[in-house]
C-alpha positions as CSV (number, residue, x, y, z in Angstrom):
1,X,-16.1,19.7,24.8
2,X,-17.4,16.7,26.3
3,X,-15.5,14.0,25.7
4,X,-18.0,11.2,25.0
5,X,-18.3,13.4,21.8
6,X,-15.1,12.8,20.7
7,X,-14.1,9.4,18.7
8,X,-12.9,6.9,20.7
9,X,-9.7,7.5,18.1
10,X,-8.9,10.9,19.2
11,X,-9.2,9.6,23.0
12,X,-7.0,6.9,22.7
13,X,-4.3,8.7,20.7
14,X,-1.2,8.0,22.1
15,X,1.0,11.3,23.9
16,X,4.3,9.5,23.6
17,X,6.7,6.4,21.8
18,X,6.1,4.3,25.1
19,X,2.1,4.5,24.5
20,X,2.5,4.1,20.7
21,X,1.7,0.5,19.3
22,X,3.6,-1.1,16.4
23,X,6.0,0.4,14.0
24,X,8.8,-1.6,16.6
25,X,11.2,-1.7,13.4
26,X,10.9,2.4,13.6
27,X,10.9,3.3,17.3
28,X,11.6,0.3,19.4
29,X,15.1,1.2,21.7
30,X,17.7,1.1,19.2
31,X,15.7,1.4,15.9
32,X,16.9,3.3,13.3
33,X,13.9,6.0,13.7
34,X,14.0,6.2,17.8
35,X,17.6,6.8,17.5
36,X,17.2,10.3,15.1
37,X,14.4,11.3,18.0
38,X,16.6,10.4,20.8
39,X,19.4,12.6,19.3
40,X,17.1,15.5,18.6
41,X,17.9,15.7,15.5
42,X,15.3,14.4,12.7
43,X,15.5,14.7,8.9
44,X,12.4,15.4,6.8
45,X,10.6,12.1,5.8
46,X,7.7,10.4,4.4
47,X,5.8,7.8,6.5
48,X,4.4,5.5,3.8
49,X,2.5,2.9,5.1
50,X,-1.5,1.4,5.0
51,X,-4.1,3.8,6.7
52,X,-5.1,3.3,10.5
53,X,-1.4,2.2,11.5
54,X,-0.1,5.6,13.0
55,X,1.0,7.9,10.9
56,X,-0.1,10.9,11.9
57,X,0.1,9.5,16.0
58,X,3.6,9.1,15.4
59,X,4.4,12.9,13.8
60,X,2.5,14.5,16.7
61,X,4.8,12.3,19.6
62,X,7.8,13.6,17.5
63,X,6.6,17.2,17.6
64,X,6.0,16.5,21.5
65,X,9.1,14.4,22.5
66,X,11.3,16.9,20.6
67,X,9.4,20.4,21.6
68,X,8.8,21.5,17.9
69,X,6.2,23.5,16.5
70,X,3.6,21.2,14.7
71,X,1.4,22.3,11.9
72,X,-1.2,20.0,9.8
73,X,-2.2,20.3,6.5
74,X,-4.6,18.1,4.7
75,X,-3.0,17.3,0.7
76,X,-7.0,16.9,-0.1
77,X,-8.2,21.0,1.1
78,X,-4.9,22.8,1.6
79,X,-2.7,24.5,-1.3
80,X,0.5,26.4,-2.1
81,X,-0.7,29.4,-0.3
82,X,-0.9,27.3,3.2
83,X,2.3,26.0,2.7
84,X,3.6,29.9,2.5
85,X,1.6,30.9,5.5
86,X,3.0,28.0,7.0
87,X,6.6,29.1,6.0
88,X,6.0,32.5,6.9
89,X,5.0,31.4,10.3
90,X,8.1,29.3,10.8
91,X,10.6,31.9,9.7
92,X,9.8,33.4,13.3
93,X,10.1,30.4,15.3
94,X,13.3,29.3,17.4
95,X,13.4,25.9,16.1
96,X,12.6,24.0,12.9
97,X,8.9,23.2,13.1
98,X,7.2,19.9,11.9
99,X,5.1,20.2,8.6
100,X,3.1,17.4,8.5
101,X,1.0,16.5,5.5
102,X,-1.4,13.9,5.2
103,X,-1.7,12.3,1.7
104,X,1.3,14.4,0.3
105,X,0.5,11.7,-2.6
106,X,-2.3,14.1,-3.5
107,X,-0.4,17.2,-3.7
108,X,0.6,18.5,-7.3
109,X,3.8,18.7,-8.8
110,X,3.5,22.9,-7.6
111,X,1.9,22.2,-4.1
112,X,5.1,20.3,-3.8
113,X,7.4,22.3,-5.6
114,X,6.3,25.2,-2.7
115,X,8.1,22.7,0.2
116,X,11.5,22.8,-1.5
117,X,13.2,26.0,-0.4
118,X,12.1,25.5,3.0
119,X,13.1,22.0,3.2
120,X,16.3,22.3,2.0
121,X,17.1,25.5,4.4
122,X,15.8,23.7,6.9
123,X,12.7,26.2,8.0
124,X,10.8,23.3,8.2
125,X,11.0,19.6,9.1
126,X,8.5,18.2,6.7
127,X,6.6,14.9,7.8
128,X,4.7,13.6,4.7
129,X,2.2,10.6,5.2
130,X,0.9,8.2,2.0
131,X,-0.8,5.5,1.4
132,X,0.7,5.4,-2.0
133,X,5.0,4.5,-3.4
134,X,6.1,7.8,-2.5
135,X,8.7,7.2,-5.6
136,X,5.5,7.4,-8.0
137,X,3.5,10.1,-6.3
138,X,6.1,12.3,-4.4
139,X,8.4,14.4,-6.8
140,X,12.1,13.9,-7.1
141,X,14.0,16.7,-5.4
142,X,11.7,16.9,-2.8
143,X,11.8,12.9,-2.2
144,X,15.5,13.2,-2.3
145,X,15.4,15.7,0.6
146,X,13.4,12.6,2.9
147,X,14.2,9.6,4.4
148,X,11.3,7.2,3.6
149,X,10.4,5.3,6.4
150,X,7.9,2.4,5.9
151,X,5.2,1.6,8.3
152,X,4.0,-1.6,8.8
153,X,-0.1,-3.1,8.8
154,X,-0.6,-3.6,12.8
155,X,-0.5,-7.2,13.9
156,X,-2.9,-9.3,15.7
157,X,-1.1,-8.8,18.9
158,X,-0.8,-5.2,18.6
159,X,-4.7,-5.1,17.8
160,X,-5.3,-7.3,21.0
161,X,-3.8,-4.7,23.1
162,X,-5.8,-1.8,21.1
163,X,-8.8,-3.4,21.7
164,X,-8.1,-3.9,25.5
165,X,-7.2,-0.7,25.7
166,X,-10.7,0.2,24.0
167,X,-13.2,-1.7,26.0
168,X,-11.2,0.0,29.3
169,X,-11.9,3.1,27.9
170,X,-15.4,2.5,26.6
171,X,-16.4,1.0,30.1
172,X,-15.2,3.7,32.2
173,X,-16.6,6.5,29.8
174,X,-19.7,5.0,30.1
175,X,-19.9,3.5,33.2
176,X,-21.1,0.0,31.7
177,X,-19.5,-3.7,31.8
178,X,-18.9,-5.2,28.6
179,X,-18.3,-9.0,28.0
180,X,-16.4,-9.2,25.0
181,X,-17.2,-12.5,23.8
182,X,-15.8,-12.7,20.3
183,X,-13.6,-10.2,19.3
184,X,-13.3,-12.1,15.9
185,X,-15.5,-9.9,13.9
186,X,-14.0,-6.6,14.5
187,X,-10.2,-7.8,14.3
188,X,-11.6,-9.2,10.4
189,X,-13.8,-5.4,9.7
190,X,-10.7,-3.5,10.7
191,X,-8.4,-5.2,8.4
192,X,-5.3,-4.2,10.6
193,X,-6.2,-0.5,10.5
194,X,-6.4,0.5,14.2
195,X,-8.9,3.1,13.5
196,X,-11.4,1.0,12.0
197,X,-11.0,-1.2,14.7
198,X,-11.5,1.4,17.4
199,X,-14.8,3.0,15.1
200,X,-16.2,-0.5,15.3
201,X,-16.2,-1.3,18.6
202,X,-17.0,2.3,19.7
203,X,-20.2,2.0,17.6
204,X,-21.1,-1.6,18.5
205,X,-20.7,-0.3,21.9
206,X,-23.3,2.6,21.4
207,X,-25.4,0.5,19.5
208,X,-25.6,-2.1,22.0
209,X,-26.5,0.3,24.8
210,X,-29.1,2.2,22.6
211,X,-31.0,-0.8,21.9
212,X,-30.0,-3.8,24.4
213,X,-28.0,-3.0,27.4
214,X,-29.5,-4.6,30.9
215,X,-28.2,-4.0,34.4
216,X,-25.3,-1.2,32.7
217,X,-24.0,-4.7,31.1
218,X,-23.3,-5.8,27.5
219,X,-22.1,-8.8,25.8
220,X,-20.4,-8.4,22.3
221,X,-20.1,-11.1,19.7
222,X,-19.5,-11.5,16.3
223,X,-22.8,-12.0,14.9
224,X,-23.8,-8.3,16.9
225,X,-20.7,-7.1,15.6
226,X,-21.3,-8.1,12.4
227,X,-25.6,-6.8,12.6
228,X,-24.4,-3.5,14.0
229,X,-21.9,-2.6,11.1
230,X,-24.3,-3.7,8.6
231,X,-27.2,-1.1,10.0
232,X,-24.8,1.6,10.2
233,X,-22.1,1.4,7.9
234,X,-22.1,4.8,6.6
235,X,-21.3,5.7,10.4
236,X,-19.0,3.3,10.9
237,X,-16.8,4.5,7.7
238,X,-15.6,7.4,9.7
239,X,-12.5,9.2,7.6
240,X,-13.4,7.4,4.4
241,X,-12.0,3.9,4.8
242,X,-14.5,2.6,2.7
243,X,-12.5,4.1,-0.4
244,X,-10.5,1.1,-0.1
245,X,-13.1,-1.1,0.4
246,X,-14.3,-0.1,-3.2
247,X,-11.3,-0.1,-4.7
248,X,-10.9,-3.5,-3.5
249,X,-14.4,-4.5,-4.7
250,X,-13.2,-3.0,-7.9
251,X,-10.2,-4.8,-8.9
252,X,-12.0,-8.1,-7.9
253,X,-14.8,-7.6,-10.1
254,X,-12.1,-6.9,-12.7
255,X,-10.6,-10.1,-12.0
256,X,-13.7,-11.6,-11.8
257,X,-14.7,-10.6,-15.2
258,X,-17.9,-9.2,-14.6
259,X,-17.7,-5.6,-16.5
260,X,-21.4,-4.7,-14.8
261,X,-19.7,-4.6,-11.3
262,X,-16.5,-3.1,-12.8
263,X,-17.9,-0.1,-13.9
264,X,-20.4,0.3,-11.0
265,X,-17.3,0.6,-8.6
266,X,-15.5,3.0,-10.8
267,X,-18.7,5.4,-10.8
268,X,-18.4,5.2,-7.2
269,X,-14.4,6.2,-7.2
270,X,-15.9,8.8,-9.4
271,X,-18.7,10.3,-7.6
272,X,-16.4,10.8,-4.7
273,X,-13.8,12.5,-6.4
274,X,-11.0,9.9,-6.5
275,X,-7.7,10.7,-7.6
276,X,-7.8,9.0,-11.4
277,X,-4.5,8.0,-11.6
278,X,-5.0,6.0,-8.2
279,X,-7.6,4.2,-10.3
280,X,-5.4,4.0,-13.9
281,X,-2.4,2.7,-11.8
282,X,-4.8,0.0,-9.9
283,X,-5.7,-1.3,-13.7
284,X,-2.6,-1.2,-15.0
285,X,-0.8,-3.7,-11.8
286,X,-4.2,-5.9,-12.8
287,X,-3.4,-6.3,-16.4
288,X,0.1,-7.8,-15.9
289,X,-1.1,-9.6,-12.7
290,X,-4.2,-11.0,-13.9
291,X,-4.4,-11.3,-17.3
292,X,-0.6,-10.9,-18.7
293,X,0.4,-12.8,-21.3
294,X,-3.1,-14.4,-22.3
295,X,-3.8,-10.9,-23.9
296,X,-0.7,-8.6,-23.6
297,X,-2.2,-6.2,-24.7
298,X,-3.8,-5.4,-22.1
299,X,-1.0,-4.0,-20.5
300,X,-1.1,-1.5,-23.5
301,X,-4.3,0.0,-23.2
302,X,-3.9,0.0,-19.5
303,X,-0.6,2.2,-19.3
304,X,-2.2,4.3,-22.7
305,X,-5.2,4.9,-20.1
306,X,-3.2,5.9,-17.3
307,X,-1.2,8.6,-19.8
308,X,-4.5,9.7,-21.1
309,X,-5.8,10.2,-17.8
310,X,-2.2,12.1,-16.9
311,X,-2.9,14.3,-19.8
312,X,-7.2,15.2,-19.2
313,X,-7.8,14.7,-15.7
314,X,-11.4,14.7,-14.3
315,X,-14.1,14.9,-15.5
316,X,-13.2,13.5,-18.9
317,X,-10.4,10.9,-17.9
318,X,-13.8,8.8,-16.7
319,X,-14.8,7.8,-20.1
320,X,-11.0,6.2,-20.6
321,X,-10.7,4.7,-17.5
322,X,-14.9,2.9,-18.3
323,X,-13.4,1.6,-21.3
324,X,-10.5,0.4,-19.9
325,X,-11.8,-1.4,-16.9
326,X,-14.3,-3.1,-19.3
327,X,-12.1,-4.1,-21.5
328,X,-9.5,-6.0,-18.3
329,X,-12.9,-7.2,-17.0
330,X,-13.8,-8.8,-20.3
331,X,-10.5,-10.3,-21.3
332,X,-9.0,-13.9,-21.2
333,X,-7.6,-14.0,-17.7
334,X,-3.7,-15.6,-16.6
335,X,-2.0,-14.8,-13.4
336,X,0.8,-16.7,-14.4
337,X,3.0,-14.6,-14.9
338,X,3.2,-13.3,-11.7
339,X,2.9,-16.8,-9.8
340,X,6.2,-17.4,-11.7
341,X,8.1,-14.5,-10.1
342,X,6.7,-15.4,-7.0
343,X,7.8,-18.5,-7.3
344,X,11.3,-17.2,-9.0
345,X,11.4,-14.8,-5.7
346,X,10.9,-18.0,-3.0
347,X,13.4,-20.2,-4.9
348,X,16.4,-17.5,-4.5
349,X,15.3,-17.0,-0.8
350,X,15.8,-20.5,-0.6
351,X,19.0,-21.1,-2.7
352,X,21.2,-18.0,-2.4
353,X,23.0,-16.4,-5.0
354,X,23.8,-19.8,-7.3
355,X,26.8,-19.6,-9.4
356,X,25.6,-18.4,-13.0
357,X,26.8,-21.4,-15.6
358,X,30.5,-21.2,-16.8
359,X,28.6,-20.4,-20.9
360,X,26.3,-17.8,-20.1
361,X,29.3,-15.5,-17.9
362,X,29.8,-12.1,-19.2
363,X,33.9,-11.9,-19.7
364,X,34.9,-8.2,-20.7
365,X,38.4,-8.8,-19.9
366,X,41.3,-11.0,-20.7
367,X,41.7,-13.2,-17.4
368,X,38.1,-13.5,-17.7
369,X,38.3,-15.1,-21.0
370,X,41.2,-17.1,-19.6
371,X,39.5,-19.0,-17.0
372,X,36.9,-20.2,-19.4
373,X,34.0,-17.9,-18.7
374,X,31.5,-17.8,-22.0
375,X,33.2,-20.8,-23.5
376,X,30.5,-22.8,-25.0
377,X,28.0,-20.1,-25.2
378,X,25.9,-21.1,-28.5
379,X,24.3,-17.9,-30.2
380,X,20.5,-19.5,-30.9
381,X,20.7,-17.2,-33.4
382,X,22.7,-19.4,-35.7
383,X,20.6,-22.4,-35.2
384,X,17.5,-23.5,-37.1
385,X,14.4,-21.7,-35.4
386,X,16.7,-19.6,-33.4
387,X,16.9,-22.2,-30.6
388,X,19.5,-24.2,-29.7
389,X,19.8,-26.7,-26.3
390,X,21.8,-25.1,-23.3
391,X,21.4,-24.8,-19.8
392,X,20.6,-21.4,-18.9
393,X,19.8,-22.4,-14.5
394,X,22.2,-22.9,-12.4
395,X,23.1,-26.9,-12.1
396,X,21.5,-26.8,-8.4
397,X,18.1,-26.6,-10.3
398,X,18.2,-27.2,-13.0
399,X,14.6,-28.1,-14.9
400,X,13.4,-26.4,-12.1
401,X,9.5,-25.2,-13.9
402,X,8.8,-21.5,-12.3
403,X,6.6,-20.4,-15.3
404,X,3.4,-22.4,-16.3
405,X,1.1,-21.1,-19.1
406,X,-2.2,-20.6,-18.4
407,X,-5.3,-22.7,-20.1
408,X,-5.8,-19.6,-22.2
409,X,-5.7,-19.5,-26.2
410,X,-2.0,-17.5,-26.6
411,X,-0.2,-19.2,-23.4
412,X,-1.8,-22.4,-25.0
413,X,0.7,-21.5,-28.2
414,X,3.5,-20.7,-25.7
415,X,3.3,-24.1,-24.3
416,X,3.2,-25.9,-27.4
417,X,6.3,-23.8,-28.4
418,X,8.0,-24.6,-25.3
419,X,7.4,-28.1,-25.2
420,X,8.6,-28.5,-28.7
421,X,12.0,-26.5,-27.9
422,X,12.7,-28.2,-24.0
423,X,10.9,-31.6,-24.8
424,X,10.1,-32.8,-21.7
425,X,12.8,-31.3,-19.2
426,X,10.3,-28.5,-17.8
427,X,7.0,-31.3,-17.9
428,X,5.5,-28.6,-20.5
């Protein structure tokens, strides 16, 4: 095949862990990963991790650096009866073959269910990629046979040398010169996924030489960058990265509380066959993020719409999930619940484990009582309006406010309920 047909992906696909970029936590010298491959001897294990940052690059060096047999399924066209003819396959091999299965998140409870025997006799050494918590999408005895290893969104400097490599590539391939100007663009349209990166610039580049090259020479900036993508996007979605482009669109318009646009994204996750419970487990993270406790319940229909649509599945479960995301677009809106726990989260990074007050200390046994731990505890129960004055933070910061209701009708009562109970020691 000539090359130039190939994507600039496939051409630039690393062979080996010294050409590989990023993932340095995983396979730098030393790193807990690079030492398994040094030693020859890998478990089974789930890369989970954003797309475009080398998940299925870094199974193939395995298979490569370690000799292996390497098979590839797709979670999204293959079934039980590959996995057998895969097994079958193995059962004649010298050495443990890699498995590797991209989106394992989309295989069913049976698809998965067909890895276990050979897992566990080691036939196979399975290599499972996801986008997704492998603890919610990948089933329990099979996840207990992995080691999970998590893989990083690519940095700026690790894009920097992706692109360089790139433009070398492009330039020799085509036997053209290109300035690049402004790389800004395409570092911001890639959103850290290296393949989305390299489909932009390959494109640009073709664009460009379709349409405006002079002398064999181009020049690349962002506002070309930024034209080219626009005139072509369906060609530059290569893979299907746009899916989380809509996604993305389609919480925000949640957030935004616009129902029109809410529902308009969802028909486009449905008309493309999305996996529903991707989109039921999306609303339900939005309504305790984004709307919480000004309308808790929310959260309710939310995690009712995500069991519904565990129970009916497509094409049905798109009425529930319509009703749902109309209803968290058209709610009050509070994100203050989670600004607390972020805020909880920074102040323990910041104080370290603070003694927990002498009153509020759990003492199950004798010395414990001794030394005076739950001594003048006060049950609020036994006090008028079940409230009664203590210090529950430890003294380092204490009155420290991490939760602020938001200007919505029910955290409006909440405040007024605090501030009668605390006065004005948390400024509610």
């Amino acid at each position: 095949m000539n090359q130039l047909h190939t994507p600039l992906a496939e051409r630039l696909r690393p062979t080996s862990l010294e050409e590989y970029i990023g993932q340095e936590h995983l396979v730098a010298p030393g790193a807990i990963l690079r030492i398994a491959i040094d030693s020859g001897r890998i478990p089974s294990m789930i890369f989970w991790g954003p797309p475009g940052v080398g998940k299925t690059t870094l199974a193939s060096i395995i298979s490569k650096q370690l000799k292996r047999g390497f098979f590839v399924l797709s979670a999204i066209s293959s079934g039980v009866k590959d996995v057998r003819e895969v097994i079958e396959r193995a059962k004649g091999m010298p050495t443990s073959p890699i498995l590797f299965i991209d989106e394992i998140h989309r295989f069913s409870k049976s698809q998965q269910d067909s890895l276990l025997g050979a897992v566990e006799k080691g036939l196979i050494t399975l290599v499972g990629a996801t986008t997704e918590n492998p603890s919610f999408e990948v089933i329990s005895p099979l996840l207990s046979r992995c080691q999970v290893y998590i893989l990083q969104p690519l940095e700026q400097r690790h894009l920097e040398v992706l692109l360089t490599k790139a433009v070398e590539r492009l330039e020799r391939d085509h036997a053209i010169k290109i300035n690049l100007k402004e790389p800004e663009a395409l570092y911001h349209l890639s959103g850290g996924d290296a393949r989305k990166l390299l489909n932009a610039i390959e494109l640009v580049t073709e664009v460009m030489m379709a349409d405006e090259m002079k002398n064999r020479e181009i020049t690349i900036t962002n506002k070309m960058t930024e034209k080219c993508i626009q005139n072509n996007l369906v060609k530059y979605d290569k893979g299907g990265e746009m899916h989380y482009d809509v996604i993305s669109a389609f919480i925000k318009s949640m957030r935004g509380s616009d129902p029109n646009a809410a529902v308009y994204y969802l028909a486009r996750m449905v008309e493309a066959g999305e996996d529903p419970l991707f989109i039921a487990r999306r609303m339900l993270i939005l309504a305790s993020e984004d709307i919480g406790n000004a309308n808790p319940n929310a959260l309710l229909l939310a995690n009712a719409c995500f069991d519904a649509a565990s129970k009916i599945g497509w094409p049905e479960s798109r009425i529930i999930l319509s009703q749902t995301a109309i209803y968290l677009a058209c709610s009050a809106k509070s994100n203050a619940s989670y600004m607390a726990i972020k805020k909880a989260q920074q102040l323990v990074k910041e104080t370290g484990d603070l003694g927990v007050p002498i009153p509020l200390r759990n003492a199950p046994t004798k010395l414990m009582k001794d030394i005076g731990y739950g001594i003048g505890y006060q049950y609020a129960h036994d006090f008028q309006g079940n409230f009664v004055d203590l210090e529950f933070l430890p003294e380092a910061i204490k009155g420290t406010n991490l939760y602020d209701p938001g200007d919505n009708a029910r955290e409006k009562e909440m405040r007024t309920s605090l501030r009668a109970h605390w006065k004005n020691k948390y400024g509610y």
